[in-house]
CHARMM-style PDB file with segment names, atoms N, HN, CA, C and O in Angstrom:
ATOM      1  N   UNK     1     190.734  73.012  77.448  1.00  0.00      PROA
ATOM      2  CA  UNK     1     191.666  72.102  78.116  1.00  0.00      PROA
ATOM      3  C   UNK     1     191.660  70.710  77.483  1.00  0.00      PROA
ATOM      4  O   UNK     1     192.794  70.380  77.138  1.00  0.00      PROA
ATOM      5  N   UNK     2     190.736  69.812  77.232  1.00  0.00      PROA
ATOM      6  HN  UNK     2     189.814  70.080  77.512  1.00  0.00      PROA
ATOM      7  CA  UNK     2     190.603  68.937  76.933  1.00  0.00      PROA
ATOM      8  C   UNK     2     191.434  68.718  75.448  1.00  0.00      PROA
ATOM      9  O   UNK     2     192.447  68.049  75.244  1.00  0.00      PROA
ATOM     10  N   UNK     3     190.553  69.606  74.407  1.00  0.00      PROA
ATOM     11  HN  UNK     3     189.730  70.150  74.572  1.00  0.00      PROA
ATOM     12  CA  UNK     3     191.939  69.618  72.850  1.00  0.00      PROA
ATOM     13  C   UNK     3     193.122  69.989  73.536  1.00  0.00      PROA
ATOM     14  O   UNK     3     193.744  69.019  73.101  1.00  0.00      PROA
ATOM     15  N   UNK     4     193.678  70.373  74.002  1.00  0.00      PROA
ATOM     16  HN  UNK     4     193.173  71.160  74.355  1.00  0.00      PROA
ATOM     17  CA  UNK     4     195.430  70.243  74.231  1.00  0.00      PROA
ATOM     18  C   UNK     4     195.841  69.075  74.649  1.00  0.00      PROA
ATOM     19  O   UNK     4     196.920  68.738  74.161  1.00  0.00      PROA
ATOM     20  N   UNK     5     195.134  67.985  75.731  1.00  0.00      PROA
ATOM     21  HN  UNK     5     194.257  68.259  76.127  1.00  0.00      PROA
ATOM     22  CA  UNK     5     195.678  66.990  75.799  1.00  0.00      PROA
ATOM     23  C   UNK     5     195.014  65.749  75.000  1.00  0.00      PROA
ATOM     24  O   UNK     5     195.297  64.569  75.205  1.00  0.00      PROA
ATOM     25  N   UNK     6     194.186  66.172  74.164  1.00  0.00      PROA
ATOM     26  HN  UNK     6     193.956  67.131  73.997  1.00  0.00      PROA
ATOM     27  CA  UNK     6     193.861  65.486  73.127  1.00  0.00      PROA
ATOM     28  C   UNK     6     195.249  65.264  72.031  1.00  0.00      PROA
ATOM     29  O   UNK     6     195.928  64.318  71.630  1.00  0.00      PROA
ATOM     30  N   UNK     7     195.186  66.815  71.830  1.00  0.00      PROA
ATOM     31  HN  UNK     7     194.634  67.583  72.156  1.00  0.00      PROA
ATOM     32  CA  UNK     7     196.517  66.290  70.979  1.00  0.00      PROA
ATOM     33  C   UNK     7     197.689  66.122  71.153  1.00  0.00      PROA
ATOM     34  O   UNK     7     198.390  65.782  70.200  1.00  0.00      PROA
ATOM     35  N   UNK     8     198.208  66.307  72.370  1.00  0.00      PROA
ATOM     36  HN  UNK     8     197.638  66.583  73.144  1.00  0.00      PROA
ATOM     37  CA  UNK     8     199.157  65.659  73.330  1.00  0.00      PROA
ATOM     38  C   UNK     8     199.726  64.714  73.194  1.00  0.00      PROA
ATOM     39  O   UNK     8     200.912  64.414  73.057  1.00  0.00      PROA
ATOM     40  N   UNK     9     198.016  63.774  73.270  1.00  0.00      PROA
ATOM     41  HN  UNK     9     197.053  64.018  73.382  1.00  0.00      PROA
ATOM     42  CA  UNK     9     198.358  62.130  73.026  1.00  0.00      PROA
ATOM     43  C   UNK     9     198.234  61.843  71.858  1.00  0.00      PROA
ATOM     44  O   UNK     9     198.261  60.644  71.582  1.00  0.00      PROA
ATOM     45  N   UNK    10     198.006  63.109  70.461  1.00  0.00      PROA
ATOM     46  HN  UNK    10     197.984  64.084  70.685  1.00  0.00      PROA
ATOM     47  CA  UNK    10     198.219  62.297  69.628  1.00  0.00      PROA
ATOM     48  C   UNK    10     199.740  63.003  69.323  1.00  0.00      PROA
ATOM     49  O   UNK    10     200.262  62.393  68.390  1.00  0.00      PROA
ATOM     50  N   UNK    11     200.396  63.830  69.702  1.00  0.00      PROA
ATOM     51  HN  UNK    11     199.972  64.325  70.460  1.00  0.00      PROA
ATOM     52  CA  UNK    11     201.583  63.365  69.268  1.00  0.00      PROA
ATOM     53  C   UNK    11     202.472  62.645  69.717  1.00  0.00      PROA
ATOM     54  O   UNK    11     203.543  62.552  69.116  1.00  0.00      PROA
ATOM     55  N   UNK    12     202.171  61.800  71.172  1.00  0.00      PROA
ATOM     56  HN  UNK    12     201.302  61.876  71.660  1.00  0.00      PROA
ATOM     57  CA  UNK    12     202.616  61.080  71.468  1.00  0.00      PROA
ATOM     58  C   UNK    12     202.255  59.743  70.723  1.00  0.00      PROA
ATOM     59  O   UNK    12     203.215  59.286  70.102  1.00  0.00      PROA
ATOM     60  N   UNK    13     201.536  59.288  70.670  1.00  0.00      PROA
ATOM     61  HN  UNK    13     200.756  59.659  71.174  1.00  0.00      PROA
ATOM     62  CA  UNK    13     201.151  58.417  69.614  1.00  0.00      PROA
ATOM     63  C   UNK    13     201.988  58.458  68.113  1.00  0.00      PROA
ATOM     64  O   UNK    13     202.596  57.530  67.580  1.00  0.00      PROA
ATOM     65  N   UNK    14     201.865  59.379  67.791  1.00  0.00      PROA
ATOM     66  HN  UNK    14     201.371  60.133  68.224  1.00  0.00      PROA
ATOM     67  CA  UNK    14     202.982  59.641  66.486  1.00  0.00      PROA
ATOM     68  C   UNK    14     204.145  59.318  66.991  1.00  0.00      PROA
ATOM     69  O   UNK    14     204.710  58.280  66.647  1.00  0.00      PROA
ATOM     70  N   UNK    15     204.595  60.051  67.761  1.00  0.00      PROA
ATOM     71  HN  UNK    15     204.136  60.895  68.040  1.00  0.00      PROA
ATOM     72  CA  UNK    15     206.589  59.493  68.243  1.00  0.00      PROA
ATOM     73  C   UNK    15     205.914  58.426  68.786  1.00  0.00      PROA
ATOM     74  O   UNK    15     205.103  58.140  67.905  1.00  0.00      PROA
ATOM     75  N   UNK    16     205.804  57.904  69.412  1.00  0.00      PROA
ATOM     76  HN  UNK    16     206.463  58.136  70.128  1.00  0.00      PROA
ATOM     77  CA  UNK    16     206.125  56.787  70.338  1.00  0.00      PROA
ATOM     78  C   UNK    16     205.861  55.456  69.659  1.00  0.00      PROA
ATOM     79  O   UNK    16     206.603  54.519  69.953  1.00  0.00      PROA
ATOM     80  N   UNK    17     204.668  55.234  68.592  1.00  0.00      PROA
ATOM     81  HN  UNK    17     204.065  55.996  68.353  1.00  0.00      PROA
ATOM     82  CA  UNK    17     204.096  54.495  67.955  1.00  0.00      PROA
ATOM     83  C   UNK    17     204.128  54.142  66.964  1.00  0.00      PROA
ATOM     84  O   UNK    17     204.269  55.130  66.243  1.00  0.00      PROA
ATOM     85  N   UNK    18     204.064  52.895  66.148  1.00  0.00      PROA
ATOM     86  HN  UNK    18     203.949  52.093  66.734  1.00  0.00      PROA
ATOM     87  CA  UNK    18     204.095  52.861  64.750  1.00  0.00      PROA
ATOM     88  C   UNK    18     203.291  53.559  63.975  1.00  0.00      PROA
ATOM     89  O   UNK    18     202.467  54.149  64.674  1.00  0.00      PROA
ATOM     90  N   UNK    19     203.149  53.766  62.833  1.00  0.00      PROA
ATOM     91  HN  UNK    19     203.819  53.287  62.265  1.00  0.00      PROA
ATOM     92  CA  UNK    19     202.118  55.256  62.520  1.00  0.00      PROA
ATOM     93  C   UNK    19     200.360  53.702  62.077  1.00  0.00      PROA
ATOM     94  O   UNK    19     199.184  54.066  62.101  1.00  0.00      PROA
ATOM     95  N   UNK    20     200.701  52.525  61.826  1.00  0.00      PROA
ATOM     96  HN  UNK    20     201.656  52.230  61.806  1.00  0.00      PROA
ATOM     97  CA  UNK    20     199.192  52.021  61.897  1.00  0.00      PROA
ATOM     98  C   UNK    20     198.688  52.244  63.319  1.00  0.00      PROA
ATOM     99  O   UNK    20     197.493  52.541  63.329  1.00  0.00      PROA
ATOM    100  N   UNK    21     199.223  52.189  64.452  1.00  0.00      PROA
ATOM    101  HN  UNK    21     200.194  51.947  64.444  1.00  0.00      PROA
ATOM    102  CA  UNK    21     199.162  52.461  65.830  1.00  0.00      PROA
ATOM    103  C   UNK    21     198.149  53.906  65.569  1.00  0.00      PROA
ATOM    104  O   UNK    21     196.939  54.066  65.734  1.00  0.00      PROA
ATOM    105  N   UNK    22     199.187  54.805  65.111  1.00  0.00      PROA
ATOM    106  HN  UNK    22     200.169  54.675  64.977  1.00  0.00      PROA
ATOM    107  CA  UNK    22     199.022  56.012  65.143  1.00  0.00      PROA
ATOM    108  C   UNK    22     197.806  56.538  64.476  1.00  0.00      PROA
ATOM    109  O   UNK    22     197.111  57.549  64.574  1.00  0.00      PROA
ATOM    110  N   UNK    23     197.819  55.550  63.821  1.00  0.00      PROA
ATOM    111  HN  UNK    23     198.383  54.728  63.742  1.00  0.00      PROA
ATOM    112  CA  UNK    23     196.440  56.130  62.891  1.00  0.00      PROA
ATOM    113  C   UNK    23     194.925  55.517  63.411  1.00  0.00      PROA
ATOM    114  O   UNK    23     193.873  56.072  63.095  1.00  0.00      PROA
ATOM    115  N   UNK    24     194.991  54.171  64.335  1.00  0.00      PROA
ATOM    116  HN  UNK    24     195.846  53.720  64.591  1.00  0.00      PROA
ATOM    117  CA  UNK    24     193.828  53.625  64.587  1.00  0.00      PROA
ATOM    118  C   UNK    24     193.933  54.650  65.867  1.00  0.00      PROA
ATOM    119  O   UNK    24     192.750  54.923  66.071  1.00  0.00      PROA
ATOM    120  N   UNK    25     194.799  55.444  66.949  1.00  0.00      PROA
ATOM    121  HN  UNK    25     195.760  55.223  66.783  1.00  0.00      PROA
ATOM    122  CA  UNK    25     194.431  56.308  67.665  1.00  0.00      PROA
ATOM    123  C   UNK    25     193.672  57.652  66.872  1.00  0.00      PROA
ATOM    124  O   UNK    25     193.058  58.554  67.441  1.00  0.00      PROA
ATOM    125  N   UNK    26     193.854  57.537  65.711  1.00  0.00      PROA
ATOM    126  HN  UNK    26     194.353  56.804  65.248  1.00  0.00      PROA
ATOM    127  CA  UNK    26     193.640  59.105  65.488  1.00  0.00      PROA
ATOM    128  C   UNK    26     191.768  58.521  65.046  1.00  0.00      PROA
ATOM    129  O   UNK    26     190.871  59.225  65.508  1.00  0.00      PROA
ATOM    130  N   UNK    27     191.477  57.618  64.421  1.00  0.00      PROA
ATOM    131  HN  UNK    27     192.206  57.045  64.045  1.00  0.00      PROA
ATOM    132  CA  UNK    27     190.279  56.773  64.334  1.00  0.00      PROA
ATOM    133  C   UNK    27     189.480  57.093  65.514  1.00  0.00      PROA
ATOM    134  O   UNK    27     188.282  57.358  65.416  1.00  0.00      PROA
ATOM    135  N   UNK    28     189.814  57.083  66.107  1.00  0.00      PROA
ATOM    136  HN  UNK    28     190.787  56.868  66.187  1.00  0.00      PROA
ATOM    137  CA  UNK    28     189.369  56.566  67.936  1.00  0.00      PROA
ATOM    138  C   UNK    28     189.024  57.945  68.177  1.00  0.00      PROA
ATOM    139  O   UNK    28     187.845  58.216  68.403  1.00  0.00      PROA
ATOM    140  N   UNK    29     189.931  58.882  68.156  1.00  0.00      PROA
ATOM    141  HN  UNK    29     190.889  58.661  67.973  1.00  0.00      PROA
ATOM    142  CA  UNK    29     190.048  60.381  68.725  1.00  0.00      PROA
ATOM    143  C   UNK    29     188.455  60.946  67.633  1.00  0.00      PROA
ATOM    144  O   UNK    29     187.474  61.466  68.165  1.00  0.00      PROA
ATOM    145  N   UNK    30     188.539  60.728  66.370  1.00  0.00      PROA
ATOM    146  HN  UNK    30     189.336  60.305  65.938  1.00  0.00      PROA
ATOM    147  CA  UNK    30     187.606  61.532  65.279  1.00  0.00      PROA
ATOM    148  C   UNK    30     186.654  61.088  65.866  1.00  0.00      PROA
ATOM    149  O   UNK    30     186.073  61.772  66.708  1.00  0.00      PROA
ATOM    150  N   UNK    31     186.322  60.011  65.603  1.00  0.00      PROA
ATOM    151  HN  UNK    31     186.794  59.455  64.919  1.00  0.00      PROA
ATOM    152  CA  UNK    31     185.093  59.054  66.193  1.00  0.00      PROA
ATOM    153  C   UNK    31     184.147  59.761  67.464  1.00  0.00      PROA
ATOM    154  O   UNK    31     182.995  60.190  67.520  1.00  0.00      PROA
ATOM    155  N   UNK    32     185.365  59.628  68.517  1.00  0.00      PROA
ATOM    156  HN  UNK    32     186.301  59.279  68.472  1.00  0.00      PROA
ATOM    157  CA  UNK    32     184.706  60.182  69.372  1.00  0.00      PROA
ATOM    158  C   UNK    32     184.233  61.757  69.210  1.00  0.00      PROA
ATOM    159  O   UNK    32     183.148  62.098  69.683  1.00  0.00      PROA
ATOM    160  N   UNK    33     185.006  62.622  68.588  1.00  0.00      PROA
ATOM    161  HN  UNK    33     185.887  62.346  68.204  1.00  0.00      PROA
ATOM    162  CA  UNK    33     184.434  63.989  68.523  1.00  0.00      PROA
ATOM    163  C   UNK    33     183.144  64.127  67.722  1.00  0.00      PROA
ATOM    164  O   UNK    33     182.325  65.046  67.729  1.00  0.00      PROA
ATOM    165  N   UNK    34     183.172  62.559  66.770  1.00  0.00      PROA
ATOM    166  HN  UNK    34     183.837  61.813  66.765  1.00  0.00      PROA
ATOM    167  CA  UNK    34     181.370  62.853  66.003  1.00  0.00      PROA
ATOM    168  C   UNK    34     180.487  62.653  67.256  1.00  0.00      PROA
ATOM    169  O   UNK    34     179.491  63.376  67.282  1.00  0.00      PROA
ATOM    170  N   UNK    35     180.612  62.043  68.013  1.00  0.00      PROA
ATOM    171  HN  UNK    35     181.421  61.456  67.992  1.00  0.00      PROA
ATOM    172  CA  UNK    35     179.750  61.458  68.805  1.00  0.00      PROA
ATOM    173  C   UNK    35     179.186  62.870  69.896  1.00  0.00      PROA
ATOM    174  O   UNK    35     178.062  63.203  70.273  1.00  0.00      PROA
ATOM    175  N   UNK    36     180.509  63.422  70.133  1.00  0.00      PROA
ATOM    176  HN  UNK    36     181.422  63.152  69.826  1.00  0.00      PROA
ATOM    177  CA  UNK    36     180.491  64.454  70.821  1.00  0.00      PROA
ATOM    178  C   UNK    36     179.328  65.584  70.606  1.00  0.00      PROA
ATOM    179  O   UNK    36     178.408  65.995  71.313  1.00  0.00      PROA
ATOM    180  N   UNK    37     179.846  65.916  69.179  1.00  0.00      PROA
ATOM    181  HN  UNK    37     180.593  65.581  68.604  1.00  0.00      PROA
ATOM    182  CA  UNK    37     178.962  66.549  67.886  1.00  0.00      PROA
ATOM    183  C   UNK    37     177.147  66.345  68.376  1.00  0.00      PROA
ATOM    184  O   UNK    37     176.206  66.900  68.943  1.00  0.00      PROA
ATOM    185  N   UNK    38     177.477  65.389  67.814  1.00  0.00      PROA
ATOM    186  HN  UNK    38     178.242  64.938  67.353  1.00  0.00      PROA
ATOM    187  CA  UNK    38     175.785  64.596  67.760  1.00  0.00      PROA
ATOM    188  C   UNK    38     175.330  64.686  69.213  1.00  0.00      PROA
ATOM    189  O   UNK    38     174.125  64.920  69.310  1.00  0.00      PROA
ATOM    190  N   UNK    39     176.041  64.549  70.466  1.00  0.00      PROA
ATOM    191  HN  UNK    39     177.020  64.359  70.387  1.00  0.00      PROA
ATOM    192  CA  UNK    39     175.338  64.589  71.543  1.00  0.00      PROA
ATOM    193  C   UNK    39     175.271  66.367  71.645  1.00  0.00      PROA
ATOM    194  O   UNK    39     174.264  66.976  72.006  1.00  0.00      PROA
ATOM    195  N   UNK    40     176.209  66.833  71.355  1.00  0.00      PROA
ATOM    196  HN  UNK    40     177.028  66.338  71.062  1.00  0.00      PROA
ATOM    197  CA  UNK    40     175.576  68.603  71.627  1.00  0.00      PROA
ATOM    198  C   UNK    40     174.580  68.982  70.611  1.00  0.00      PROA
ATOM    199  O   UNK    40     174.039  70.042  70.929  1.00  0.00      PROA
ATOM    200  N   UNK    41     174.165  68.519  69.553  1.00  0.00      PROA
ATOM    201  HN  UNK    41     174.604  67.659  69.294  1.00  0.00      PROA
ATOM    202  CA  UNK    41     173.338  68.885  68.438  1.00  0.00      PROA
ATOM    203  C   UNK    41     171.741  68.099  69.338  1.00  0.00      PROA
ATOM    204  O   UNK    41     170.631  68.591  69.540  1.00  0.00      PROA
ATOM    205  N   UNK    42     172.241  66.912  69.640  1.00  0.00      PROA
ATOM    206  HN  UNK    42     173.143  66.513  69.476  1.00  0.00      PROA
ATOM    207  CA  UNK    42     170.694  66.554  70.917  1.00  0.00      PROA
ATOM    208  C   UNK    42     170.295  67.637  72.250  1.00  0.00      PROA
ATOM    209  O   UNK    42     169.197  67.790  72.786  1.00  0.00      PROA
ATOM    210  N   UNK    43     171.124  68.063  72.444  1.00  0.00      PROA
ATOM    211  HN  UNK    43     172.015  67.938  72.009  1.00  0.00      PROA
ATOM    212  CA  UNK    43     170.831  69.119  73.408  1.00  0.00      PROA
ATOM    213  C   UNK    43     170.482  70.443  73.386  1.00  0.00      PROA
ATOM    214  O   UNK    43     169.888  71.173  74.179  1.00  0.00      PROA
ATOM    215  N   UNK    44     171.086  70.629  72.074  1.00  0.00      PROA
ATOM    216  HN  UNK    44     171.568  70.036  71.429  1.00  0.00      PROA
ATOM    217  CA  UNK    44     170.281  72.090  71.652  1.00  0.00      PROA
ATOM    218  C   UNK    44     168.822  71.975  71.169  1.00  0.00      PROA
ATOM    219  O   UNK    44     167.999  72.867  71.373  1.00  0.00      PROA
ATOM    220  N   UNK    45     168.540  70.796  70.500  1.00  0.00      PROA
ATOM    221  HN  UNK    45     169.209  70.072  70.335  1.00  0.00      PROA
ATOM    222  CA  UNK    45     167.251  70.038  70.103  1.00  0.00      PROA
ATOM    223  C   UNK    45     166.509  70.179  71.157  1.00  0.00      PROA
ATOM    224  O   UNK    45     165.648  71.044  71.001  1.00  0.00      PROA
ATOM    225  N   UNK    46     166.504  69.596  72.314  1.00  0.00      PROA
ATOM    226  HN  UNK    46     167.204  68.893  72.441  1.00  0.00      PROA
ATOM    227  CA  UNK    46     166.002  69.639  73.935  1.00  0.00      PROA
ATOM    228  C   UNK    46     165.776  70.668  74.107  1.00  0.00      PROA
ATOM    229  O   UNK    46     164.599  70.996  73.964  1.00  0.00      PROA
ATOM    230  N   UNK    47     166.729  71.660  74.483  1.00  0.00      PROA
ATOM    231  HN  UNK    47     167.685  71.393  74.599  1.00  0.00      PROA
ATOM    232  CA  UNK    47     166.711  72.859  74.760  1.00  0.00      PROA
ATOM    233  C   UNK    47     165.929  73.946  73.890  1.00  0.00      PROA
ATOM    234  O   UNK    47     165.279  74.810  74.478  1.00  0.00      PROA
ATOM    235  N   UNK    48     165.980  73.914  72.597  1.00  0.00      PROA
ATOM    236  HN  UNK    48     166.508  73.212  72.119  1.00  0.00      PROA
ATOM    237  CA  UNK    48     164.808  74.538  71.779  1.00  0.00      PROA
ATOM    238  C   UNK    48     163.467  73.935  71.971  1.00  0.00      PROA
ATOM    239  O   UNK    48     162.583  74.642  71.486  1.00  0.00      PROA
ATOM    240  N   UNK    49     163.008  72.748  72.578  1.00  0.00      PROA
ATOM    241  HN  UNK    49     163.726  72.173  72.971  1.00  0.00      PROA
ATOM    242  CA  UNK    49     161.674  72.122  72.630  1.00  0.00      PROA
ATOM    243  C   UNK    49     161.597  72.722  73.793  1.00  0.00      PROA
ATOM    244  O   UNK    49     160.711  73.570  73.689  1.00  0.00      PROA
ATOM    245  N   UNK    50     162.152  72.740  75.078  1.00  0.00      PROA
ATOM    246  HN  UNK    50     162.872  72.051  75.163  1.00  0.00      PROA
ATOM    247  CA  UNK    50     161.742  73.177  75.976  1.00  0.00      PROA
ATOM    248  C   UNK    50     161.428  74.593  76.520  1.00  0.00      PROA
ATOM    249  O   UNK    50     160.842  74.988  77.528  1.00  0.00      PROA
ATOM    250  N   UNK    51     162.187  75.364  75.216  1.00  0.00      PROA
ATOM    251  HN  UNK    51     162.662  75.042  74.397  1.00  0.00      PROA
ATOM    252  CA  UNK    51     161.759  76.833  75.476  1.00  0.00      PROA
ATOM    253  C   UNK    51     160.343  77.225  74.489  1.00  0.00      PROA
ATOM    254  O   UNK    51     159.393  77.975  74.711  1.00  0.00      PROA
ATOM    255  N   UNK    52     160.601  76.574  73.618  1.00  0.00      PROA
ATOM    256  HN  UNK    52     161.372  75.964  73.438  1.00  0.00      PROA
ATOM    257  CA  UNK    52     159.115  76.262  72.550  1.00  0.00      PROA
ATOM    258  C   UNK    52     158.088  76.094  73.720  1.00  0.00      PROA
ATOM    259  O   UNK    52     157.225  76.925  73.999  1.00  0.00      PROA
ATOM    260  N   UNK    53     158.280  75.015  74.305  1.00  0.00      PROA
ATOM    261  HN  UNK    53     158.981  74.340  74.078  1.00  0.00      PROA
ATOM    262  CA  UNK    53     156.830  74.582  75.734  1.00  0.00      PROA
ATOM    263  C   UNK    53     156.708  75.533  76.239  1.00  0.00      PROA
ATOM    264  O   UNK    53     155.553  75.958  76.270  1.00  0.00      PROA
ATOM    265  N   UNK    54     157.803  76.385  76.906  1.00  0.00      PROA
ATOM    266  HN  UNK    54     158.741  76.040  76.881  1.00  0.00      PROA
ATOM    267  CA  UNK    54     157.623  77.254  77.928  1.00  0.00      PROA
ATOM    268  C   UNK    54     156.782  78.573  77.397  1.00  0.00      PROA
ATOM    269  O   UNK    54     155.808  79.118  77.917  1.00  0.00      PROA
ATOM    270  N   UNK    55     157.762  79.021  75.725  1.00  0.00      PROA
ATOM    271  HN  UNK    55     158.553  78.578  75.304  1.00  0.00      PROA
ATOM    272  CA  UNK    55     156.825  79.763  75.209  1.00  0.00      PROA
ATOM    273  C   UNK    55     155.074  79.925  75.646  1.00  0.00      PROA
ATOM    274  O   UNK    55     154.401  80.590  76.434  1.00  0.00      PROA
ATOM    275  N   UNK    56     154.770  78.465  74.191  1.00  0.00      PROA
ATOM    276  HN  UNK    56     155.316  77.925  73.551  1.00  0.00      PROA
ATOM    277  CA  UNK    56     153.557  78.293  74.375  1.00  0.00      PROA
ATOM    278  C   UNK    56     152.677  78.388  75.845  1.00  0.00      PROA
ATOM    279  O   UNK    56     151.469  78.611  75.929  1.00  0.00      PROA
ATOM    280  N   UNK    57     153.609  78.161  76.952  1.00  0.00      PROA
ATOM    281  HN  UNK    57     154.590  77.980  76.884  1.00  0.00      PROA
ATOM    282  CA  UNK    57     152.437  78.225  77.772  1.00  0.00      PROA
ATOM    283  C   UNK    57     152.817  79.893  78.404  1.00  0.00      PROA
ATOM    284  O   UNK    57     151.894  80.400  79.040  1.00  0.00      PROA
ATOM    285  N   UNK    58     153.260  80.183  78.354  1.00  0.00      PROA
ATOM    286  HN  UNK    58     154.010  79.770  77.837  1.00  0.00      PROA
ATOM    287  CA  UNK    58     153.331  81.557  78.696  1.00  0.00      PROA
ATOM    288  C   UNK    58     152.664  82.412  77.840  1.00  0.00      PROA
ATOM    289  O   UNK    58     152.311  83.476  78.347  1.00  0.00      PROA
ATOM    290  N   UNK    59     152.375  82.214  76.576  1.00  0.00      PROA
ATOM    291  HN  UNK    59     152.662  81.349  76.164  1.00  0.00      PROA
ATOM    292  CA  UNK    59     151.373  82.835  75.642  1.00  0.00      PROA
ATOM    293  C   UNK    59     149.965  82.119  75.945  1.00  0.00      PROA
ATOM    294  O   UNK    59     149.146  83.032  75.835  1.00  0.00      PROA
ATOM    295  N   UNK    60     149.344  81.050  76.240  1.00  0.00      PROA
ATOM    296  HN  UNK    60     150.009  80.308  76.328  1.00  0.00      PROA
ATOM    297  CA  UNK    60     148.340  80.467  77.080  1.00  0.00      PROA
ATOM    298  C   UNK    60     147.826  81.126  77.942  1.00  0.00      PROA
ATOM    299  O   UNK    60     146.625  81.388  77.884  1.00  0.00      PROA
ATOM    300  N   UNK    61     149.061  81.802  79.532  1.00  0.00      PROA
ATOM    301  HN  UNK    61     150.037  81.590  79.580  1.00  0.00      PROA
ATOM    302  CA  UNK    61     148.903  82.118  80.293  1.00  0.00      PROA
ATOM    303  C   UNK    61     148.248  84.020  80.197  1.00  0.00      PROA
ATOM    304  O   UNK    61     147.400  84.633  80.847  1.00  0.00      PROA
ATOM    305  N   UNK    62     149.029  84.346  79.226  1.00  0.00      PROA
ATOM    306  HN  UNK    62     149.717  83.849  78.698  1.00  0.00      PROA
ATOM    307  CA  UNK    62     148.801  85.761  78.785  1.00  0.00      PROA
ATOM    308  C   UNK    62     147.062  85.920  78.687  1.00  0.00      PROA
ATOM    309  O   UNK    62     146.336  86.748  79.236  1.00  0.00      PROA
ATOM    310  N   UNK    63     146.706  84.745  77.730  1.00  0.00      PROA
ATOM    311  HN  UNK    63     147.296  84.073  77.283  1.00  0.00      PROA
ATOM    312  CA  UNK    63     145.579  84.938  76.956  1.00  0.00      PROA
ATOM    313  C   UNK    63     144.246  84.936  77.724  1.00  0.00      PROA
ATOM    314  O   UNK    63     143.265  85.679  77.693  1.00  0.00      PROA
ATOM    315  N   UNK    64     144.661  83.496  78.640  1.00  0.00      PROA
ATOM    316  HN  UNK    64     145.458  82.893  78.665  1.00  0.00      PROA
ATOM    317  CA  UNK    64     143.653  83.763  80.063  1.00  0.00      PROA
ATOM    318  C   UNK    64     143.808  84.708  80.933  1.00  0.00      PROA
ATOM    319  O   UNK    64     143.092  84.605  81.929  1.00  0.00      PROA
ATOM    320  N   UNK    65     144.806  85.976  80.863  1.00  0.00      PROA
ATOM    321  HN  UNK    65     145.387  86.061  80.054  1.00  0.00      PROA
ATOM    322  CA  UNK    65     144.598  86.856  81.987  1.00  0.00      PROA
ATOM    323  C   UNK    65     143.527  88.093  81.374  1.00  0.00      PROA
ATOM    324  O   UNK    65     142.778  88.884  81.948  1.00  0.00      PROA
ATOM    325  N   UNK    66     143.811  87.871  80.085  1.00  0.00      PROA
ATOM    326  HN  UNK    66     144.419  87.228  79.619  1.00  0.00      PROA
ATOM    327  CA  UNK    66     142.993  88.803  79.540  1.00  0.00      PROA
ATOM    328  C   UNK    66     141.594  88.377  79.256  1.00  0.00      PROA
ATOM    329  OT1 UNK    66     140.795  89.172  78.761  1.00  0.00      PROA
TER     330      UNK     66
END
């Protein structure tokens, strides 16, 4: 949902706008999708450390039952 009215507004931006207009929106739009990027690439980071922990202690837990 979000890319469709992403680019929505950028073709509104194209018609409606001068194209330097048009182009510091399209700046704005990239920009934000690196950012986007980089915050889901931090969360898979998280998310692999925290199954790493969980691992390790569940192999911990194994070792003391035996």
């Amino acid at each position: 949902m979000p890319e469709k009215t992403s680019r929505r507004r950028l073709l509104y931006y194209f018609t409606t706008s001068s194209p330097l207009d048009a182009k510091y929106h399209v700046n704005i739009l990239t920009n934000a999708l690196r950012v986007k990027e980089r915050l889901n690439c931090w969360i898979i980071r998280v998310c692999l450390r925290v199954t790493r922990f969980m691992g390790c202690g569940f192999n911990s837990e194994q070792q003391d039952l035996r």
